[in-house]
C-alpha positions as CSV (number, residue, x, y, z in Angstrom):
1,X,19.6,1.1,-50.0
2,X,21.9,3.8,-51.2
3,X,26.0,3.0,-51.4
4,X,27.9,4.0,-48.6
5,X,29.8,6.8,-48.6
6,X,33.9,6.5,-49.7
7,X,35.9,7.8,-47.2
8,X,39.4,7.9,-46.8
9,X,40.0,5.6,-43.7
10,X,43.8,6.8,-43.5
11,X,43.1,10.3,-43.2
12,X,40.1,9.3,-40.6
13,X,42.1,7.8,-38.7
14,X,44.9,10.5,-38.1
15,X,42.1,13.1,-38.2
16,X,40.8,11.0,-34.9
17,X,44.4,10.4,-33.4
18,X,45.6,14.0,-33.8
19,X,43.0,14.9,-31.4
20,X,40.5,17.1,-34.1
21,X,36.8,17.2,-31.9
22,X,33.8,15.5,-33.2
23,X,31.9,18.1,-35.4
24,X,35.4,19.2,-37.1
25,X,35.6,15.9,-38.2
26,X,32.6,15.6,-39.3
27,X,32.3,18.8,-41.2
28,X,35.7,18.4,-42.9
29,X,34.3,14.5,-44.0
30,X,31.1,16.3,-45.0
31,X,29.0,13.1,-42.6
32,X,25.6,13.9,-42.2
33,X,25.6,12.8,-38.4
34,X,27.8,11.9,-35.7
35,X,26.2,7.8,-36.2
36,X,27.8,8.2,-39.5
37,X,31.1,9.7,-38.4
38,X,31.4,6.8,-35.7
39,X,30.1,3.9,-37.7
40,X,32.9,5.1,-40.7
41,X,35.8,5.2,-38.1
42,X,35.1,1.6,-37.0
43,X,34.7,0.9,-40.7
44,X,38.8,2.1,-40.7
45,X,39.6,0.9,-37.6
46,X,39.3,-2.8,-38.6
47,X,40.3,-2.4,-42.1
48,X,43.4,-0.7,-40.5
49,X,43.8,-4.0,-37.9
50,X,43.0,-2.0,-35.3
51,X,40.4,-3.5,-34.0
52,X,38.6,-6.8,-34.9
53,X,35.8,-7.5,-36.9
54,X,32.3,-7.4,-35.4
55,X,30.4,-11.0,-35.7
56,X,27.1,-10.2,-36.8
57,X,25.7,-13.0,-35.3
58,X,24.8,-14.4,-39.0
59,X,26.2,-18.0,-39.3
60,X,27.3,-18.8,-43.0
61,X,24.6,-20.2,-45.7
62,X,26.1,-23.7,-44.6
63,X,25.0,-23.5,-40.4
64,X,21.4,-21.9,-41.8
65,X,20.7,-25.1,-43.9
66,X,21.3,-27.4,-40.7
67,X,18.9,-24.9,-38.9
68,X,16.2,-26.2,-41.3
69,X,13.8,-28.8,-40.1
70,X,10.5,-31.0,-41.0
71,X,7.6,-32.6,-39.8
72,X,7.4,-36.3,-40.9
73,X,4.8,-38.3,-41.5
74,X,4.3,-39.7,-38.2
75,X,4.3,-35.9,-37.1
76,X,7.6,-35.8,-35.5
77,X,9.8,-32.8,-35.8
78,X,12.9,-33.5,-37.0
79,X,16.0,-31.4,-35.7
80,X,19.5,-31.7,-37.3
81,X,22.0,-34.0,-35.0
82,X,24.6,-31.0,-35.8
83,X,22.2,-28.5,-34.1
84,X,21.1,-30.6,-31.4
85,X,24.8,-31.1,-30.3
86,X,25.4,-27.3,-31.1
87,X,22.3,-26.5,-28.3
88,X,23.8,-29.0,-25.8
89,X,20.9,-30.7,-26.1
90,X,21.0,-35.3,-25.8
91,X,19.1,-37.9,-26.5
92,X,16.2,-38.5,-23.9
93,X,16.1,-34.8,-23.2
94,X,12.6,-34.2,-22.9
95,X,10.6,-30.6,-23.3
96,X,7.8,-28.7,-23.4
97,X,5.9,-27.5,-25.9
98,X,4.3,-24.0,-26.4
99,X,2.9,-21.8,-29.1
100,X,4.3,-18.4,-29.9
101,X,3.8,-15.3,-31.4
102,X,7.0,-16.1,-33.8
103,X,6.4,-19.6,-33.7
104,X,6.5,-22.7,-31.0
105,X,8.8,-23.0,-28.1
106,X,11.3,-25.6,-26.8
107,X,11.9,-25.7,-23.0
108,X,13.9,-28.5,-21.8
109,X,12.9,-30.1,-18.6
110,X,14.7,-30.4,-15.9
């Protein structure tokens, strides 16, 4: 994956504010697309604190270990108590069961 492209988020910024259209921008930034031009300014807007961060939706390494699980011997699959909780799921909750294209499925009964 190449490197992203350095661009000064300062001058972006005021180049956006001081009312410059789209394609001037992105010719005087030499961008290669309007995608790129857009994606860069949100880059400078939340490293300027202008606007928050984007969750990617990608817990830390710690939240993907609990989302590991096993079969045990008897066959039972074994979900983390933390990630039960986390899916507002309790004990005697009872589900079906069905095979998937990525995998199986859980849906609780009601």
């Amino acid at each position: 994956m190449p490197a992203k492209k350095k661009v000064n988020y300062k001058k972006l910024i005021e180049a956006v504010k001081s009312g410059k259209n789209q394609s001037e921008i992105i010719k005087n930034f030499n961008f290669n697309t309007a995608a790129q031009f857009k994606s860069h300014y949100l880059d400078a807007l939340i490293q300027a604190g202008e606007a928050p961060e984007i969750k990617t939706g990608r817990a830390s390494k710690k939240v993907e270990t609990l989302k590991n699980t096993f079969v045990s011997k008897r066959g039972s699959v074994i979900i983390n108590k933390i990630l039960i909780a986390d899916m507002g799921f309790k004990e005697g909750d009872q589900f079906s069961v069905r095979k998937t294209k990525s995998g199986i499925s859980l849906r609780k009964l009601d």
